[in-house]
C-alpha positions in Angstrom: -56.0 -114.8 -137.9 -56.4 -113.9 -134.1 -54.1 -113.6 -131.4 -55.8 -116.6 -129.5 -55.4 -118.8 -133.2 -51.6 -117.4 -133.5 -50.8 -118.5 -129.8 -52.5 -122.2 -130.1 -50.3 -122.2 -133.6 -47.1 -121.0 -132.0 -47.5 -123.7 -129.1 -48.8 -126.8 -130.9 -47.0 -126.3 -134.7 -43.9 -124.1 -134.2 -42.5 -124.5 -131.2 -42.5 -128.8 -131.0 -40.4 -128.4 -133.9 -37.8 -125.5 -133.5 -34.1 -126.0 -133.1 -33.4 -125.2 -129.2 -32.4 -121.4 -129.5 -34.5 -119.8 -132.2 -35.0 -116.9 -133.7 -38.3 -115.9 -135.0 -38.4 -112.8 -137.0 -42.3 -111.3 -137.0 -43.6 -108.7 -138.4 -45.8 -105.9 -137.0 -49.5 -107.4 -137.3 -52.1 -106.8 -134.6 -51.9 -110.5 -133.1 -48.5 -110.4 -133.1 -48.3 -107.7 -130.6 -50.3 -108.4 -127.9 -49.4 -107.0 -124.6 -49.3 -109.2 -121.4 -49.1 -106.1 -119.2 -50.9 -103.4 -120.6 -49.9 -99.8 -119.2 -52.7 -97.3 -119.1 -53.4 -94.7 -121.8 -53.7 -90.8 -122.1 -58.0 -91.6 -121.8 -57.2 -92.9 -118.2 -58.5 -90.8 -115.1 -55.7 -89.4 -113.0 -56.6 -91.6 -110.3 -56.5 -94.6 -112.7 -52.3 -94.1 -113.4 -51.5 -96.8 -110.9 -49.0 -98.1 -113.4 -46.2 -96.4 -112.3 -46.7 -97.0 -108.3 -46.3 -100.7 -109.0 -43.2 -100.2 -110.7 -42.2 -98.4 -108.3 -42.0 -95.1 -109.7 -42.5 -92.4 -107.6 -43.6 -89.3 -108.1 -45.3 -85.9 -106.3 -48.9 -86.0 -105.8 -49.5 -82.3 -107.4 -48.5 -83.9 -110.8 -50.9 -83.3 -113.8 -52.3 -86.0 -115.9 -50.2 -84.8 -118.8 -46.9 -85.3 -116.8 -48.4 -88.6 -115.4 -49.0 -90.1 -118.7 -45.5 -88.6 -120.1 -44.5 -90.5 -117.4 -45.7 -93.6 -118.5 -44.7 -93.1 -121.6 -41.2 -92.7 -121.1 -41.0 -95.5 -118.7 -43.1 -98.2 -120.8 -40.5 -99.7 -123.2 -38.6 -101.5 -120.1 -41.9 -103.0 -119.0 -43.7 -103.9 -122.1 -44.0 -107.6 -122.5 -45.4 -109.5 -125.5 -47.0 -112.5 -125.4 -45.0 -114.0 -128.5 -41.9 -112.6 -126.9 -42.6 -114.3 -123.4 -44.0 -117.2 -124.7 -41.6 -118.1 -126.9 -38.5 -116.7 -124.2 -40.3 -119.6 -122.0 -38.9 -122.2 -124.5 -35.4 -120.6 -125.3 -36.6 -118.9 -127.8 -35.7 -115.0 -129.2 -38.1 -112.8 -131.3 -37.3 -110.2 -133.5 -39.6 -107.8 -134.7 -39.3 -106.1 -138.6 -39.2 -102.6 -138.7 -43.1 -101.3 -138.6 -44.1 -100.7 -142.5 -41.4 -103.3 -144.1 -43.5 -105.9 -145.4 -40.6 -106.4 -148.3 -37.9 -107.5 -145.2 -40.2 -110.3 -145.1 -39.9 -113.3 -147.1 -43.3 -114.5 -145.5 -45.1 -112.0 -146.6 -43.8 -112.2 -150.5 -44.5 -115.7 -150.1 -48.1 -115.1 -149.5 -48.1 -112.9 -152.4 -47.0 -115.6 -154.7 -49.6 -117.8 -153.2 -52.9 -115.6 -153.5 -51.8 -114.3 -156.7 -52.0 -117.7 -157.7 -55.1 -119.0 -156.1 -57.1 -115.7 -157.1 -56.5 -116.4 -160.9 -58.1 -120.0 -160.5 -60.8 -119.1 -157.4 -64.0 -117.3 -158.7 -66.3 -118.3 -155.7 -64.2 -116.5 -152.9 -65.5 -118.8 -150.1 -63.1 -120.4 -147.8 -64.1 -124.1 -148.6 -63.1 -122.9 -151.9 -59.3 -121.2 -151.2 -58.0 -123.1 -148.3 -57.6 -126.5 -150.3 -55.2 -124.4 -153.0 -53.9 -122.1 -150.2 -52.5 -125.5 -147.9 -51.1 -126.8 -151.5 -49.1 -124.0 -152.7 -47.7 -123.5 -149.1 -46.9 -126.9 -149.5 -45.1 -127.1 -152.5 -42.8 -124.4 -151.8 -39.5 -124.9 -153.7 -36.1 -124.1 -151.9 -35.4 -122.3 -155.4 -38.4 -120.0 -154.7 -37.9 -119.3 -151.2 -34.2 -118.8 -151.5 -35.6 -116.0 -153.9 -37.7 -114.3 -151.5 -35.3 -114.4 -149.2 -32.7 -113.0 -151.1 -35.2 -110.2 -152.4 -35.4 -109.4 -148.6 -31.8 -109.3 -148.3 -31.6 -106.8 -151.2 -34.7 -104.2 -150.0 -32.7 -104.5 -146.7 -29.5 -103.3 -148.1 -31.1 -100.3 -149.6 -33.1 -99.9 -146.4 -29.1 -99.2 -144.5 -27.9 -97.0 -147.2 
């Protein structure tokens, strides 16, 4: 999976067939944190911290770098936009994102335990012709049963998670 594949997935599978006011709970993988309006990093010249000028933050011209980019820092959570977040905003959506390092708060993920457990005891060829058929079956022929049982397995490791 790539961002680009992600975004084509969101717009042509997901979103035609949410309920108007969704909320889509992801987790922390690389395409799902994309950045529409990257703000410059600590390897940026001096000169290159323009980021903060067009957000209108002002600040002395005998500044160092290091204040420049705690500058950034401090100010980049109120500008950071996602792509998913935007994307899916655009169609009255809401996102919310799992705690970084939780993959047990989501059901998804257990799921696709369950499923390559079972298609690596049958696959011996590892080619993609070979697991995608099985893959696309067992997501499938997903039972409420077992997803109500991932889901509540979420619920319980988030309990402990608040205590």
């Amino acid at each position: 999976m790539n961002h680009a594949n992600y975004m084509k997935w969101l717009q042509e599978k997901l979103i035609p067939n949410l309920e108007s006011k969704s909320v889509i709970v992801v987790d922390n993988a690389s395409y799902h944190n994309v950045q529409l309006n990257r703000h410059r990093t600590s390897n940026a010249r001096k000169g290159e911290m323009f980021w903060l000028d067009k957000r209108g933050i002002r600040c002395s011209s005998d500044v160092t770098k290091a204040e420049l980019y705690d500058l950034i820092k401090m100010h980049k959570p109120q500008y950071e936009t996602l792509a998913i977040v935007r994307l899916l905003a655009d169609h009255g959506h809401t996102v919310l994102r799992l705690p970084p390092y939780h993959p047990d708060l989501n059901p998804t993920e257990q799921y696709w335990g369950i499923v390559k457990t079972r298609i690596a005891a049958k696959n011996v060829t590892f080619k993609l012709q070979d697991v995608q058929p099985p893959a696309e079956q067992n997501f499938a022929s997903v039972t409420m049963e077992e997803w109500a049982a991932v889901c509540r397995h979420a619920k319980t490791v988030e309990g402990r998670v608040h205590e």
